[in-house]
N, C-alpha and C positions, 0 to 999 in steps of 0.2 A: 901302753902304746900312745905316740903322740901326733895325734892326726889332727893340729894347728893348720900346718901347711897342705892338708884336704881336706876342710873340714866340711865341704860339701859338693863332696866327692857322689856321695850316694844320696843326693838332696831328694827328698819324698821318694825312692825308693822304696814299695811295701816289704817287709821282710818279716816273714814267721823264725821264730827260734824256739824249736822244743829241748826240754829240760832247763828253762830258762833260768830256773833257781837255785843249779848247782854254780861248783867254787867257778869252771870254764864259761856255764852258759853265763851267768853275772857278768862276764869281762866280753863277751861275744855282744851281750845288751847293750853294754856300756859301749862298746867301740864303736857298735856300726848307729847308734842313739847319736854319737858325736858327730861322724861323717852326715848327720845333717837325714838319714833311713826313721823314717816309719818303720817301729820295732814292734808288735807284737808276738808276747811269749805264753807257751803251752807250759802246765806246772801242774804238778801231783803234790798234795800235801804243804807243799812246801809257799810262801806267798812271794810274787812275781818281783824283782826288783822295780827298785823306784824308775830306770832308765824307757822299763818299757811304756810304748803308749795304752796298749792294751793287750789285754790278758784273761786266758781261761783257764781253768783247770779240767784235767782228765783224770782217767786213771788205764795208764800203758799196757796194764793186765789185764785188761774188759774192751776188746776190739771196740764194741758199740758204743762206749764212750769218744773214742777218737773227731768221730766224725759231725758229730756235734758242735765239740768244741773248735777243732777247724773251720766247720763253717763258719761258726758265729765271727771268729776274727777277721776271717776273708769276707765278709760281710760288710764287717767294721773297716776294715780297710780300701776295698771296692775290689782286690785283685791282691794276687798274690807274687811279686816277683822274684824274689830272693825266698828258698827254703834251707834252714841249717837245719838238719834232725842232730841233734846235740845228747836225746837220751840216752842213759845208760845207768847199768843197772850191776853191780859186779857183786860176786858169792863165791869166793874160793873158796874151793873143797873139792877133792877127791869124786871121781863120777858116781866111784862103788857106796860112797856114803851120802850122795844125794838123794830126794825123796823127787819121785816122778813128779810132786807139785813144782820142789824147787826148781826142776828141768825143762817145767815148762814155764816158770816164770822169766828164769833167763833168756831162753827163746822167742817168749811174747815181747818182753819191753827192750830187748837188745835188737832181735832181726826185725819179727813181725810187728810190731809199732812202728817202725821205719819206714818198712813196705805200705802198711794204709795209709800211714800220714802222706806220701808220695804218692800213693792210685788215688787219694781224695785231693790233692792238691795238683794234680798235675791237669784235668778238664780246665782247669782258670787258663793257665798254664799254655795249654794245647790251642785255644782259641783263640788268644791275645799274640799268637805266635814268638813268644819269647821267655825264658825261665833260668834261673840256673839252680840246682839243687846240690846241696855239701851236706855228703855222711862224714858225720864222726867215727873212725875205727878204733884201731887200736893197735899199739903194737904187739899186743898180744894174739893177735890175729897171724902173724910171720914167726914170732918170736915168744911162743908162749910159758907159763911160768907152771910149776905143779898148782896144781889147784885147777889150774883152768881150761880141762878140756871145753865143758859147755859155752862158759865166757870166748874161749879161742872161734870157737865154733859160731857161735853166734857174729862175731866180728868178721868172720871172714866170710861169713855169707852178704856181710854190707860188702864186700868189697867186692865179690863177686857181681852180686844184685848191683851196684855202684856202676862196672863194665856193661852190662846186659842194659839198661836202663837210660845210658848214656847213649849207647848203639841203636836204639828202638828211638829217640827222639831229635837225635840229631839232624834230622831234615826238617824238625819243627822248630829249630833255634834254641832250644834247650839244652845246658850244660849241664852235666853231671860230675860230679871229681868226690873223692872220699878221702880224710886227713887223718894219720894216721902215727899220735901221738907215742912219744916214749911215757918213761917215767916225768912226773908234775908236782913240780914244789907244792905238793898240796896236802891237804889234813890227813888223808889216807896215808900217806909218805912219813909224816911226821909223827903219825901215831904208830908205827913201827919200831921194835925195837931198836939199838943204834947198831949192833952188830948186824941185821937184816937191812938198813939202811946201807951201810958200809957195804956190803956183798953186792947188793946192785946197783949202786955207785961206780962199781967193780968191774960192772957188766954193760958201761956205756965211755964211749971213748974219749968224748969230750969232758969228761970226769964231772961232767953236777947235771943239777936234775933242770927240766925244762920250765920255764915260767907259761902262765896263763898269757900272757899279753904276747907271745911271740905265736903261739898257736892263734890267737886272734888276728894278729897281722898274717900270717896263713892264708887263714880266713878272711879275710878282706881282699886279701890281691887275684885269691880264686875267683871272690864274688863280683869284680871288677872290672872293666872293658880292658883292661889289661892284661887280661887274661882270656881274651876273648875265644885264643886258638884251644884252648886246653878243654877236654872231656875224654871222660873215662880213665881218668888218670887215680891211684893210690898216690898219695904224699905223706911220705915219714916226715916230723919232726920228732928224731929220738937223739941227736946226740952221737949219732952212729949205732946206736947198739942192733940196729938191724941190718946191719952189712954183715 
């Protein structure tokens, strides 16, 4: 994305971005890092891009970790204006051969890691009279794939929780909107056989897979006074394959 002609668009804007260390949240740092935003990112395991200004680690499966490390960045930042929850977590497989741990793992770091990072962030939020929060969905949330009833599950309860959450703050100037990717030229995709590439290639109408940077520019014009009218809105970027 080339944000020359805004590059400070979002000038000291604070902005948290969880799962900052995957292939999406790296290019979510990097864009709104450009536009001139105060970026700090939340990161499990994984070490925070150079983009961000600061950073903590959690872990998405131990609630009581969350809160923690939110504060400390809201801390470090003074306030929190901008929240992407960007985690996610995927495990295809069949329900009947999942293990009650793995079903609640996908449920802790897909829904419920969403929901506290958003009840702990949202008192900044509530007081300064102004916030906008962007869930990450999925299109497997509308349009799911075998493997993934829990993952389906889990997404669509952001996008539910997304409506509900939008609706309860809108007279405190807080926006809500949830983005709600296809398939993404990304490592997952490529590590794919080509015949299982080819088949859902098959299953999107603009015929190729989505980039990272367009889901970021998404992401930018939500988080945006330009966008000022929009909450509780779901937005597919798939290509079509959710029509």
């Amino acid at each position: 994305m080339n944000n020359n002609h805004t590059n400070t668009h979002f000038q000291d804007a604070r902005i948290v971005i969880t799962g900052c260390a995957g292939e999406l949240g790296r290019v979510l740092c990097e864009t709104f890092t450009a536009a001139g935003a105060q970026v700090a990112g939340l990161t499990f395991q994984k070490p925070a891009p150079s983009s961000v200004k600061i950073s903590a680690s959690l872990d998405f499966q131990k609630p009581e970790t969350i809160g923690p490390a939110l504060l400390y960045v809201q801390q470090q930042l003074g306030s929190i204006d901008i929240l992407i929850n960007n985690i996610g977590l995927t495990h295809d497989a069949y329900l009947s051969s999942l293990s009650a741990l793995d079903l609640q793992k996908i449920i802790n770091v897909n829904l419920l890691g969403t929901m506290e990072v958003c009840r702990i962030a949202l008192p900044s939020m509530i007081s300064q009279r102004h916030g906008n929060i962007l869930n990450i969905s999925s299109l497997a949330a509308s349009r799911p794939q075998s493997g993934q009833a829990a993952y389906a599950a889990a997404k669509g309860g952001i996008e539910s929780f997304t409506k509900a959450l939008a609706r309860e703050n809108a007279a405190r100037n807080i926006r809500v909107n949830a983005i709600a990717p296809g398939f993404l030229d990304s490592s997952i995709i490529r590590s794919l056989p080509l015949p299982q590439q080819q088949e859902l290639l098959g299953k999107i109408p603009l015929a190729r897979w989505g980039n990272m940077s367009e889901v970021a520019a998404l992401a930018y014009f939500l988080s945006s006074d330009s966008a000022a009218y929009i909450t509780g809105q779901v937005i597919s970027i798939d290509g079509g394959a959710s029509m």
